[in-house]
Structure formats: structure tokens, C-alpha cells
C-alpha positions in Angstrom: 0.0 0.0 0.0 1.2 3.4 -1.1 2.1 6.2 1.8 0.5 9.4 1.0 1.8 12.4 3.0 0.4 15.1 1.3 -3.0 16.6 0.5 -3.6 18.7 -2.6 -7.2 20.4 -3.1 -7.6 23.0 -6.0 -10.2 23.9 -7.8 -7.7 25.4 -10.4 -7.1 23.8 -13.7 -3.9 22.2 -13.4 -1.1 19.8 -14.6 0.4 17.6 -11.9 4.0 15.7 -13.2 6.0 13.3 -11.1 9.9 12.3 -10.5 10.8 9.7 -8.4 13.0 11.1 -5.6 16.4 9.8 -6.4 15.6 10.4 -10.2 14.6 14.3 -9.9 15.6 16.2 -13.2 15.6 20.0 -14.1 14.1 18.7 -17.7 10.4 19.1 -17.7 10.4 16.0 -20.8 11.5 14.0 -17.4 9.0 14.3 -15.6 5.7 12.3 -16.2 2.4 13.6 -16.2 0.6 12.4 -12.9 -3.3 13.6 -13.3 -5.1 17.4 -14.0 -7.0 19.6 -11.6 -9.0 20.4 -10.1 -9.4 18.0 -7.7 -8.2 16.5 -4.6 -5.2 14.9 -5.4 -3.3 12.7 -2.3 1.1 12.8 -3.1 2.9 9.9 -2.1 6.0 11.2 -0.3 8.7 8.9 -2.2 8.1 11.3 -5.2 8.9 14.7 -6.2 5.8 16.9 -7.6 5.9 19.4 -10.6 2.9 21.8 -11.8 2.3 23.1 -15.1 -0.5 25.9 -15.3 -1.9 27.4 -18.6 -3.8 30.8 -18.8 -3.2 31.7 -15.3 -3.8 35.6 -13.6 -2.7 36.7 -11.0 -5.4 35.8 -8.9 -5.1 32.1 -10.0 -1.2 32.1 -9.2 -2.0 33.8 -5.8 -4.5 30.8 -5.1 -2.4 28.2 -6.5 0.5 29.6 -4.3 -1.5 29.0 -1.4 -2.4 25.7 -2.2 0.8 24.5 -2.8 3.3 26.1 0.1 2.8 23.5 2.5 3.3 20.4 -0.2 7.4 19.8 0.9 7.9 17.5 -1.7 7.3 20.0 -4.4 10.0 20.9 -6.8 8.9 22.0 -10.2 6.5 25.0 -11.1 6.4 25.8 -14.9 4.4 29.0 -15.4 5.7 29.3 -19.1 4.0 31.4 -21.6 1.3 32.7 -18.7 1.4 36.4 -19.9 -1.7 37.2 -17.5 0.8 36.8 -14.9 1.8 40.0 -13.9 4.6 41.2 -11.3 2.2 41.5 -8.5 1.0 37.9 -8.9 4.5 36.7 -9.1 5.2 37.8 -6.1 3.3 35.0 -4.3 5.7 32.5 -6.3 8.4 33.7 -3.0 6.1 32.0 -0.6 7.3 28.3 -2.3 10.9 28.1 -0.8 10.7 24.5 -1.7 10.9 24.8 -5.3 14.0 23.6 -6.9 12.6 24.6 -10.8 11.1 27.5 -11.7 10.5 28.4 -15.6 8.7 32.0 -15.6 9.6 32.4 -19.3 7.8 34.2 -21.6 5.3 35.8 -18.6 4.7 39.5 -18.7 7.0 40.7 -15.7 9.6 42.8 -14.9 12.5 43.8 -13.2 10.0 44.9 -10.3 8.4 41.3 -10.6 11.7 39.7 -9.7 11.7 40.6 -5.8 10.6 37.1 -4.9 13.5 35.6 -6.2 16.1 35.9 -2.9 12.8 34.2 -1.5 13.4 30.6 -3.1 16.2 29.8 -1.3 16.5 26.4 -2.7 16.2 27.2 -6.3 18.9 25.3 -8.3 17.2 26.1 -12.1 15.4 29.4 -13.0 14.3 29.7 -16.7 13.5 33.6 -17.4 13.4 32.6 -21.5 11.8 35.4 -23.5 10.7 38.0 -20.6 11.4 40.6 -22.9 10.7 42.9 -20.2 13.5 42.2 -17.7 16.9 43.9 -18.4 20.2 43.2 -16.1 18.9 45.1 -12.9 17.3 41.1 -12.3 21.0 40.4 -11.8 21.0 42.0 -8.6 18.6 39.5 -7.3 20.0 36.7 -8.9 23.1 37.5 -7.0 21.0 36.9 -3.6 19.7 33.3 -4.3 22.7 30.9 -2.5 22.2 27.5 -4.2 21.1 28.5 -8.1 23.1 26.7 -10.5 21.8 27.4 -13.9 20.0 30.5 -15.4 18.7 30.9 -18.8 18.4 33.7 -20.3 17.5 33.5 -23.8 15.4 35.6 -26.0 15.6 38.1 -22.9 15.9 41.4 -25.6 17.3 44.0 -23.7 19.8 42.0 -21.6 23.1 42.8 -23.6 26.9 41.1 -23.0 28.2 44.2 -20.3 24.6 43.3 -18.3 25.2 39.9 -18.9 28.2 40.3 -16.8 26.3 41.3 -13.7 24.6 37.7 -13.6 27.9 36.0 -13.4 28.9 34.5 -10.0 30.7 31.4 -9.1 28.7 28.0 -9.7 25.9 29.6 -12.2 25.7 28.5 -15.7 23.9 31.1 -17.7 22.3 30.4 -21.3 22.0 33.1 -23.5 22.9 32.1 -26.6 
């Protein structure tokens, strides 16, 4: 019988994907779709959960947020292409210091949107892909979050190589091709 530790009710339409523990992977292709929301879903606690989220708002992120800070083994949120998303909405992203994944690319947020970011203490992987808003002042809060190993950058317009610069520290792999 299967030992479920965690308890997930939404009423948000959502993706749920699973890793096994000692199999946990930065690439969302790893990662195998588990069921949709909403719903009340039950976690077992030998695997790692990831969310994917389509359409969101601000208020939806702000809810899901909720929903989802006291769910430990949670790793992966994918908020890709959710341009509804807004910098005030993102904020609520900082309350998930669990997260090891984040991929915000292609939202509609700022430098001012980035605040969270110190937040996620744990963050290893942070995919800012086409925020064509963001420009190397993101860099200073970048530079705050202790354990991230791998950044990417691309598409982000108005990032040049000097501002580029200010991302670099010791440890980070950036991707800006």
C-alpha cells in the first residue's frame, strides 16, 4: 500500500507531473504527467511533484500559491507562456521556498516582478526565457539566491553582454545564446 503524506485540493485547472526522488531532473520532458486539476489529489511522499499551469492571472497564481506552500515535496513550477501573470502575482511565487525549478519564461514581468526571487532559497534552475521585459537590474537578485546553478536567459531582448556580466557569479551557468 502506497504512503501518501500530502493533500492537494484545488479547484484550479492544473497539470500535476511526477519524478521519483532519487531520479529528480531539471528537464520538464523528465518528468511524467501524474493527473489534471481540479481536484483533490493525495502525493505519495517517495516522489517529487511538478505543476504546469496554462492561462493563469494573477489571482489564479496567488491561489495556487496558497495551495501549494505547505506540499514539501514540491520541486517544479512551470508558469511558461502565462502572460496574465503580472509582477504582482509573481510575487506569491516567493512564498514556495521549496521549489527547486522555476520556468517564468515568456510571462509578462519585470524587473520589479523579480523581488521574490532571494525568497526561493533552494532554487537550483530558473528559466527567465523570453521575458522581454527584464533587463540586467534582475542580476542584482540573482546574485541573492545561495544555491542556483543554472539561469537561462534566452530571447531576454534588452539583456546585452556588459549586463550579462552582472549575472555572473561562481557556480551559475547562464544560457543566452
Amino acid at each position: 500500500m502506497e504512503e501518501y503524506n500530502y493533500r492537494l485540493s484545488t479547484g484550479l485547472e492544473i497539470t500535476l507531473y511526477t519524478i521519483p526522488c532519487e531520479e529528480v531532473s531539471s528537464r520538464w520532458l523528465d518528468w511524467q504527467e501524474y493527473d489534471k486539476g481540479p481536484g483533490i489529489f493525495r502525493i505519495p511522499a517517495d516522489i517529487f511533484l511538478g505543476v504546469r499551469v496554462q492561462g493563469f492571472h494573477d489571482a489564479e497564481i496567488r491561489q495556487l500559491s496558497d495551495e501549494l506552500k505547505s506540499i514539501e515535496n514540491l520541486r517544479y513550477l512551470n508558469l511558461t507562456e502565462n502572460r496574465g501573470i503580472t509582477n504582482d502575482g509573481m510575487a506569491a511565487v516567493g512564498n514556495l521556498r521549496q521549489l527547486r525549478y522555476l520556468n517564468i519564461g515568456a510571462c509578462d514581468i519585470n524587473n520589479q516582478g523579480m523581488v521574490f526571487l532571494p525568497n526561493l532559497v533552494n532554487l537550483e534552475y530558473l528559466n527567465l526565457s523570453y521575458c522581454n521585459r527584464i533587463t540586467e537590474k534582475t542580476a542584482s537578485f540573482v546574485q541573492k539566491m545561495p544555491k542556483l546553478k543554472y539561469l537561462d536567459l534566452q530571447g531576454c531582448i534588452k539583456i546585452n553582454t556588459g549586463g550579462l556580466k552582472k549575472f555572473e557569479k561562481k557556480g551559475l551557468t547562464i544560457y543566452k545564446p
